[in-house]
N, C-alpha and C positions, 0 to 999 in steps of 0.2 A: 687376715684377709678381709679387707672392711669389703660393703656389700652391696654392689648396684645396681638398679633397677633402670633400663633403658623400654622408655616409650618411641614405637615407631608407626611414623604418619605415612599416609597415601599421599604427604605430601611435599616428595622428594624432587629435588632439581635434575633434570636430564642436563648432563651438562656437553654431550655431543652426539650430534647422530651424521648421517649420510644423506643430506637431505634431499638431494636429487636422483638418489637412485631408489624407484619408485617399483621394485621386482614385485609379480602380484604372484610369482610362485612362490611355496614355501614363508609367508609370514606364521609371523611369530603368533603363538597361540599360549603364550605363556605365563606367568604368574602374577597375578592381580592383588597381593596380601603384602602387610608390611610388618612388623616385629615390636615387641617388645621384650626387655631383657633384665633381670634381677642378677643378681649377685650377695648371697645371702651374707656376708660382712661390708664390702661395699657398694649399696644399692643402687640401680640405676634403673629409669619407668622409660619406653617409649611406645607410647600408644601406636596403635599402626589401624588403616583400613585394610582388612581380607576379604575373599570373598567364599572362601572356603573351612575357617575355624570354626573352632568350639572351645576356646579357651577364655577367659576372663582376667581381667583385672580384681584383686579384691576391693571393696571399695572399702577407703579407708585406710588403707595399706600404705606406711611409709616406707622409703628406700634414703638411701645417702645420696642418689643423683638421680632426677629423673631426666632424660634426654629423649626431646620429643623429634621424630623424625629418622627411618632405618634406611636412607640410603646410602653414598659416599661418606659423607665425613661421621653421620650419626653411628656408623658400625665401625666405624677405625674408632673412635672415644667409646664406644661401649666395649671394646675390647682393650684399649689401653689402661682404660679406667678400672676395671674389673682383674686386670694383671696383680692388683696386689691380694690378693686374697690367702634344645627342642627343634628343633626345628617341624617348621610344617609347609611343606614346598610340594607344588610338581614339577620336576624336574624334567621337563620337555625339553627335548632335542633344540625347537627354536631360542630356546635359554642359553645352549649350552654350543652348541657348533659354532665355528666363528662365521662362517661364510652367511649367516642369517646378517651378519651385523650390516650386510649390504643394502636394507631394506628397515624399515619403521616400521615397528611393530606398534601397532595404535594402541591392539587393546589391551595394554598395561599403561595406556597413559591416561591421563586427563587431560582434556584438549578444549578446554574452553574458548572461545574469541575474544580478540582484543578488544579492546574499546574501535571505534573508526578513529582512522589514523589521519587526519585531515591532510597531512604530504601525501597520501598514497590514496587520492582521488575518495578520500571518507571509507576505505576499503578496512575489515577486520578481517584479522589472522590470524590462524591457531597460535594457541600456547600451548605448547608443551612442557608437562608434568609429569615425572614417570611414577608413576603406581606402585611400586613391584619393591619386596627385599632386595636389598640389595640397591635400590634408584636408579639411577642411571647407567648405572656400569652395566647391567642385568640388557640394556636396550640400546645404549650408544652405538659410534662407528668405532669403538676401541679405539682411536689414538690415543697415543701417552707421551706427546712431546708437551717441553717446558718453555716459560718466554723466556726473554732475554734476560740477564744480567742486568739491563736496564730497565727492566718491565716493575720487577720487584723491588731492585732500587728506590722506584718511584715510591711506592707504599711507605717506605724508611723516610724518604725527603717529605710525606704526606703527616709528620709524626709520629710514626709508630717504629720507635726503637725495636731492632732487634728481625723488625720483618724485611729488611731488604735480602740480598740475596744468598749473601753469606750466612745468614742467620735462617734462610729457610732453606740449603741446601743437604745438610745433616740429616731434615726430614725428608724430602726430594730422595734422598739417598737409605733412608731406614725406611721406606713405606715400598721400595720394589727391590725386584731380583731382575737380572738382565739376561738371557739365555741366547747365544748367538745362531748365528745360523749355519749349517755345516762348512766345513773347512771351503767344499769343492765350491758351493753359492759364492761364498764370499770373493773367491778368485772368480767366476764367471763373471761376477756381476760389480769387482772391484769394491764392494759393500765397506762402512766405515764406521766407526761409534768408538766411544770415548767409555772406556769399562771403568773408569775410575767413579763415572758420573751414578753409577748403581754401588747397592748394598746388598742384602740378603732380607729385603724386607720379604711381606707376604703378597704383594701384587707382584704376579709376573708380568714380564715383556717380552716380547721375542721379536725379532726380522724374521719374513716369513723363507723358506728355503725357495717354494713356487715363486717363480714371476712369471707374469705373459710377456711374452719374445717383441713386444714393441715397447716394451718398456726400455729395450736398450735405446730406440728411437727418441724417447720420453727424455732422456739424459741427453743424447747428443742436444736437443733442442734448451735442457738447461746450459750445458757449457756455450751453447751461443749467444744466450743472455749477456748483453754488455753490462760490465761488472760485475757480475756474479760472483759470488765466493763458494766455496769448498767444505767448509768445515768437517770436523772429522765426527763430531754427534750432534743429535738433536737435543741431547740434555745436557748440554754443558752453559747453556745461556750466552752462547753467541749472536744470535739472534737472523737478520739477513742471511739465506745462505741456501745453498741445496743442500740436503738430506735425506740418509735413510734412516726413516723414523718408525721407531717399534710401537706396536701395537699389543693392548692387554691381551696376551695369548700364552697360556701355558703351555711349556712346549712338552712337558713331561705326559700328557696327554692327547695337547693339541685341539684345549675346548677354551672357551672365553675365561678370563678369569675378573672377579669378580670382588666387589666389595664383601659380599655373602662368603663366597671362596676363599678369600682373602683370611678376612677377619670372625668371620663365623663359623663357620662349617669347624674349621680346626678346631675349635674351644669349645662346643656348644655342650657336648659329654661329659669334658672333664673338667669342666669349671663350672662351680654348683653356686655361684655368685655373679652369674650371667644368666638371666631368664631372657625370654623372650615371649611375650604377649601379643598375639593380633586379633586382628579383626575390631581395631578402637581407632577412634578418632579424636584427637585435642579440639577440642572448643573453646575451650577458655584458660587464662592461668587463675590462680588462686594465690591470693595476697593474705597476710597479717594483717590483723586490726591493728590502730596508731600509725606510728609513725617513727623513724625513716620508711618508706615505700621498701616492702619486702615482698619479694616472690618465696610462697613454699607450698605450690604443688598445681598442678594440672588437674581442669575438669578433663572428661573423655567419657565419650559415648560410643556403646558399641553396635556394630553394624548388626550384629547376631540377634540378639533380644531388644535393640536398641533402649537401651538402660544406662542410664547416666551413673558412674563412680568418679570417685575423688580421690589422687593419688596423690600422695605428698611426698616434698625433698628435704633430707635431713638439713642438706648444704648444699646444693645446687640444683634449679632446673634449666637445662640445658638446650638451645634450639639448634635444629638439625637441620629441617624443615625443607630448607630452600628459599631460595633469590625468592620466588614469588609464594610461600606460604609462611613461611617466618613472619615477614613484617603483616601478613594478615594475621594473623594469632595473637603478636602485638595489638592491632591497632582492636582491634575484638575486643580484645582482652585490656581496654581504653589506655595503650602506649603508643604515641602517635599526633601525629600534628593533630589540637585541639579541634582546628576549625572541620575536619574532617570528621572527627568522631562525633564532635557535637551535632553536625548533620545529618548521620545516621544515628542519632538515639544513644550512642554508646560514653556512659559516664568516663571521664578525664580521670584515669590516674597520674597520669603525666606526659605532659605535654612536651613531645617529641619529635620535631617537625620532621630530621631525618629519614624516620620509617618507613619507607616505600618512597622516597627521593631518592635521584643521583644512580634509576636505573640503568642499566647499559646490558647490550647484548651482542653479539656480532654480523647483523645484517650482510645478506653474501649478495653479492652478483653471480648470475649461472650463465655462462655461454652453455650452447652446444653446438657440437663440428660432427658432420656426418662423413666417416672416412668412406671413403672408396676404395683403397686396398690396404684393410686392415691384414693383420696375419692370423694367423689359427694358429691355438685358441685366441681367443680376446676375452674381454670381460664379460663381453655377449652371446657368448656363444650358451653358455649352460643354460639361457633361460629360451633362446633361439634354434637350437642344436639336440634335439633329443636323443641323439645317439650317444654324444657329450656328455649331455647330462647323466645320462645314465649312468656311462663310464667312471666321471668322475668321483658321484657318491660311493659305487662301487670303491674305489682304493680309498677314499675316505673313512671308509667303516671296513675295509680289510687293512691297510698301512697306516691310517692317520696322517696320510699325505696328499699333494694337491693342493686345487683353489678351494675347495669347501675347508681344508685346515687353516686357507690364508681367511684374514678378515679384510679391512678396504687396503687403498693400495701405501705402499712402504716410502714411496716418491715423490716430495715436495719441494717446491721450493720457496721460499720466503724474500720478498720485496721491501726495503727501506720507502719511505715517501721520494726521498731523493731518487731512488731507481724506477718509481713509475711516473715521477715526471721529469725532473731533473734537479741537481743544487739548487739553482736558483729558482727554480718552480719553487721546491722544497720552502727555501728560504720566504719567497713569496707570499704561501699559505701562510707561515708560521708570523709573518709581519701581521697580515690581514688576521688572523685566528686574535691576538691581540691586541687590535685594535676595535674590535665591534664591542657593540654596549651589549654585552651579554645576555641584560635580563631579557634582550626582545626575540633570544632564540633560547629562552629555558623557561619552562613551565611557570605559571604565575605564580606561583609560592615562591620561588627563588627571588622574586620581586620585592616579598613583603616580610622575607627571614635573612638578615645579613648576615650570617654564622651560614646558612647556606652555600649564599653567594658567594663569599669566602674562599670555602671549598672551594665552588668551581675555579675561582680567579687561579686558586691555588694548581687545582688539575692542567687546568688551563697553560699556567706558566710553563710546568714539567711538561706537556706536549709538545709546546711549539718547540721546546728546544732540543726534544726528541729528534722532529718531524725532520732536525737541520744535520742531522747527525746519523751516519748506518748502524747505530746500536739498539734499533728497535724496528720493529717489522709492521710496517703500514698494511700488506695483505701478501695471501699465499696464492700457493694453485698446488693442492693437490691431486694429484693425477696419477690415474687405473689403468692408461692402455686404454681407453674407448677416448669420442670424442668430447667426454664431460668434463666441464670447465666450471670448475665453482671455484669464487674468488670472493672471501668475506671483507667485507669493513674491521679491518682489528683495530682501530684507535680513533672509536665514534666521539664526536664531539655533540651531538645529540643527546639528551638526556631524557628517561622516560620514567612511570610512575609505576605503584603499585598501591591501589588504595580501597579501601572497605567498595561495598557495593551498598549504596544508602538507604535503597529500599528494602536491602535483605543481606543485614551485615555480618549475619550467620554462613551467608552464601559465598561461591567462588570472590575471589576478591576482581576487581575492577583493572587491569592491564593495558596500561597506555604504551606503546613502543615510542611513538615519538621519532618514529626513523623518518630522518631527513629534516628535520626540525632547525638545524641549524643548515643554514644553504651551502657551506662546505662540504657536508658530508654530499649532498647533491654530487656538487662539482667532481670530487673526488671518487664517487660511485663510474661517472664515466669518465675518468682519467682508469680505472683499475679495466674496464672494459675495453679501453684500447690498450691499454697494457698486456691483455691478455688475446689480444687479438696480435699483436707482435710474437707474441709467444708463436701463434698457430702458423703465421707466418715466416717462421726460421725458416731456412734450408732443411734444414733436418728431416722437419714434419712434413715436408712436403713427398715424399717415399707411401707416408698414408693417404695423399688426396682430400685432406679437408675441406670443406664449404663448409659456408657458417650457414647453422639451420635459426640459430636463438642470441640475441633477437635478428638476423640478417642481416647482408652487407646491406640491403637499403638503406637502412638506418644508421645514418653517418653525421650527419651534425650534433652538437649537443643536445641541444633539444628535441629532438625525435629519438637518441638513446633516451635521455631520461623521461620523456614522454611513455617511450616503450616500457620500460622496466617499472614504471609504477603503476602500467595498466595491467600487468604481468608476474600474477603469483610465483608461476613458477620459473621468471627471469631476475624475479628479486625478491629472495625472503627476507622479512622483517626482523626474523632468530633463525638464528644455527642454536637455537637452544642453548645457548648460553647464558644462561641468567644472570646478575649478579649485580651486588652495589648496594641492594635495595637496605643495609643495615650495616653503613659504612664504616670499618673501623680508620677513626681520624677521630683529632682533638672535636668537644665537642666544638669550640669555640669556631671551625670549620665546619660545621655541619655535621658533627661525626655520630651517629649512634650507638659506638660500642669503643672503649677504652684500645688501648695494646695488648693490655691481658683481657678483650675479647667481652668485659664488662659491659652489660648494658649501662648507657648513665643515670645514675639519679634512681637507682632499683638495685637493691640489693639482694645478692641470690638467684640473681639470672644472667647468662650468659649465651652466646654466639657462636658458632663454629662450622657454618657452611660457606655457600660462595657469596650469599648476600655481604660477606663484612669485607670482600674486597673492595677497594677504595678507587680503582682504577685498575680496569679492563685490562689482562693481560694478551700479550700477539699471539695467541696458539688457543686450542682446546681447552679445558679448564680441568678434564680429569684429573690431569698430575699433581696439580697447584692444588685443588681441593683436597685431595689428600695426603698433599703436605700440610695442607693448613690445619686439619684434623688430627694428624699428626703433634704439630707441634701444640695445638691447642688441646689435646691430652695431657702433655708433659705439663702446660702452664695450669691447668686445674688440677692435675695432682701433687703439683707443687705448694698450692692454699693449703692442704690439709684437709 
């Protein structure tokens, strides 16, 4: 049983939350500490910040892997990795119920400010970072739908053999278990999914059995969508379509489940080749003397004594990290475009323009409709409704049923470009997206690295021809039964940064969103807001009495929507916290910073395996996709030896 040593950071990717439902009852009070993990034959380190240990690293201590970062994908590899051969939590009810998921829990994250974002009036906006074991799954909105068939596609045609869909679907299907919803739900509510599309992994999913009674209203308004399609699941990579899409919920309990749940909890007793260490922080990696460029081990300092140790990798050290702490660790740790490091003080190990290029997130647009005759219950009721409330925790802690068992809502539906504007709209963009001189809507490094630029031409191509075609979903509307209307950007042609902070490159790293950078995503921000104003409009919906409260009918030309929504946090967020990109796996000769088998380039002994190495932005959430990709990038590092 060789032996690994997994290091886990505070500095994990939140890769979904619920970002407009803003409940001030009931937040989460929950776990602030992250992990690390040995495996006394196969070692693995991952540092982590706590705020509550008393454990150590020893300093000086080798392991076989150390894998820095305990959220999503660093606990599915600390537990893959450790198959061939502690925990210290408080396990608060806001951790654990699903109905918390309706709400952001802040204080497990790190929320630093963007840079000003010169489209959005020089305005800065949080970034979210989830703190916590376990990353984001521990705080998200638990969705667990997959993109399309075309989504992943893309990544295969981007270079990377083996990662299109077919080749990630095995994992997609070994990293969950699918638990349906009782016989009687599924005939009330006509419910649909594709059971071939799960496995028997350790994330569960479940359709929840509750729905609120206007959610049948919610449906009637999607079958009046002109061309709407049907499909029978959200995981089968169909892409465009209505859906009932499951949510991370065990239903054998009916509490959240969890990357920790998943992947740790089960193993943490009986596999003595799986530690876990917190309350540390990675600082730096730690190279060989000479030459090839070798990584073998991670500085980390702890938050407890704050005492610097040195952990080293027999054979690999491994980043976990996330879209926005990975490529700071690098660039710290001098990996990373030259001109950048040389600026803040930080010695060149290799000059890597990639690293914190080629970000991307999914910027939402938020209506909201103030109904008039909603029905009872509603989504609003428990926080409105004290007698409700009451009610309902009540059967929640006596049956484990109800809305506090449900987490957001089960009812989306997904839009091709073609269906929010039209073919020839579609066709349009995809002319004009090809025709602009790129470098003058992409960060100035794209201007003066052609392996960069590349890349995008490359992205670039595979969009537009998306964009002409229903095999990829331009944006969604998932919808709870209240009058909240969020509709994200999923196939941003903007591109944002992640890069040291010059004056204190120890410090949070520097976060450019970059939303709206390129003036299509503009245009197409209010093409999805009248899209979604049709929606409110059906026949159907009209039974609930909507008016538009956000941003209002007033606001009817283009210019005055997009006016509105970039003077207006909360009518257009910058992330749905979806990080990603920022360590893109693609040839380097494209811009890419980490091989197919997940290799940094040009560094030997280090390797990738969160959402930074996706190469392009997938149409959905990213939890599922992360880990699959954790998943499958277990299998390829225990396949080295």
């Amino acid at each position: 049983m060789p032996l690994t040593r997994i290091l886990s950071s505070p500095w994990t990717d939140l890769t979904e939350f619920d970002s407009a439902s803003w409940a001030t009852t009931g937040r989460r009070q929950a776990l602030s500490q992250n992990v690390t993990f040995t495996d006394p034959k196969q070692q693995v380190l991952l540092p982590a910040l706590a705020t509550s240990s008393h454990h150590y690293a020893v300093d000086g201590s080798t392991f076989d892997y150390v894998v820095v970062g305990g959220g999503t994908s660093g606990l599915v590899v600390a537990n893959r990795l450790s198959e061939n051969r502690r925990r210290y939590f408080d396990d608060k009810p806001e951790a654990i119920i699903p109905w918390y998921a309706n709400a952001v829990d802040t204080s497990v994250l790190l929320s630093p400010l963007s840079a000003p974002n010169p489209k959005l009036n020089n305005a800065s906006r949080n970034v979210t970072v989830a703190a916590v074991v376990g990353g984001a799954t521990v705080v998200n909105g638990m969705g667990c739908a997959r993109g399309s068939e075309a989504d992943y596609d893309a990544w295969e045609e981007l270079g990377n053999p083996g990662w299109g869909w077919d080749g990630l679907l095995p994992y997609f299907k070994k990293s969950t278990n699918f638990t349906p919803p009782n016989p009687d739900v599924v005939d009330r509510w006509n419910m649909t999914w594709d059971p071939s599309a799960y496995g028997k992994g350790p994330v569960q999913v479940h359709i929840s059995n509750f729905q609120y009674p206007d959610i049948e209203t919610i449906w009637e308004g999607f079958r009046q969508q002109p061309g709407a399609t049907f499909p029978p699941g959200a995981s089968s990579g169909f892409g465009p379509g209505a859906y009932w899409t499951p949510n991370t919920v065990d239903a054998r309990d009916m509490t959240r489940s969890t990357a920790r749940s998943a992947y740790y909890d089960p193993v943490n007793k009986t596999r003595p080749n799986l530690r876990l260490v917190i309350g540390q922080t990675a600082t730096k990696l730690i190279f060989d003397r000479g030459k090839p460029l070798k990584v073998k081990g991670v500085r980390i300092v702890s938050s407890l004594d704050g005492k610097i140790r040195n952990v080293y990798a027999r054979k690999e050290v491994i980043l976990a990290a996330g879209a926005i702490m990975t490529p700071h660790l690098l660039q710290v740790s001098g990996i990373g475009p030259a001109a950048v490091l040389k600026a803040a003080g930080v010695g060149v190990k290799k000059d890597l323009p990639s690293v914190g290029a080629n970000f991307q997130d999914h910027a939402t647009v938020v209506l909201w409709f103030d109904l008039s005759t909603p029905s009872f219950p509603n989504p609003d009721s428990i926080t409105n409704n004290a007698t409700y409330n009451a009610t309902v925790w009540e059967e929640y802690f006596t049956n484990k049923t109800g809305p506090i068992a449900a987490a957001n809502s089960n009812s989306i539906i997904y839009y091709s470009l073609s269906q929010v504007l039209s073919p020839s709209g579609a066709a349009s963009i995809a002319s004009r997206l090809l025709a602009q001189d790129a470098t003058k809507y992409l960060p100035s490094i794209y201007s003066t690295n052609s392996a960069l630029l590349r890349g995008f031409d490359a992205q670039r191509a595979i969009l537009a021809q998306r964009f002409k075609t229903n095999t990829s979903s331009y944006t969604t509307q998932p919808l709870r039964g209240n009058g909240q209307s969020p509709s994200p950007l999923l196939k941003p042609l903007s591109r944002g940064s992640v890069t040291l902070n010059l004056s204190h490159p120890e410090g949070l790293p520097v976060v450019q969103y970059n939303t709206f950078l390129n003036p299509i995503d503009e245009e197409l921000a209010v093409a999805i807001v009248r899209r979604s104003r049709k929606y409110w409009a059906s026949p159907a919906l009209q039974k609930l009495g909507p008016t538009e409260r956000q941003p209002g009918v007033q606001y009817q030309t283009d210019r005055q929507i997009l006016d509105y929504l970039k003077a207006n946090p909360l009518a257009l967020f910058a992330s749905l916290a979806h990080p990603s990109g920022t360590c893109a796996m693609m040839p380097e000769k494209l811009g890419g910073c980490v091989d197919s088998a997940l290799r940094v380039y040009g560094v030997k002994g280090l390797s990738v395996v969160d959402a930074s190495v996706i190469p392009l932005i997938v149409g959905t959430s990213l939890q599922a996709t992360v880990y699959a990709i954790a998943e499958k990038a277990a299998d390829i590092i225990k396949a080295r030896g």
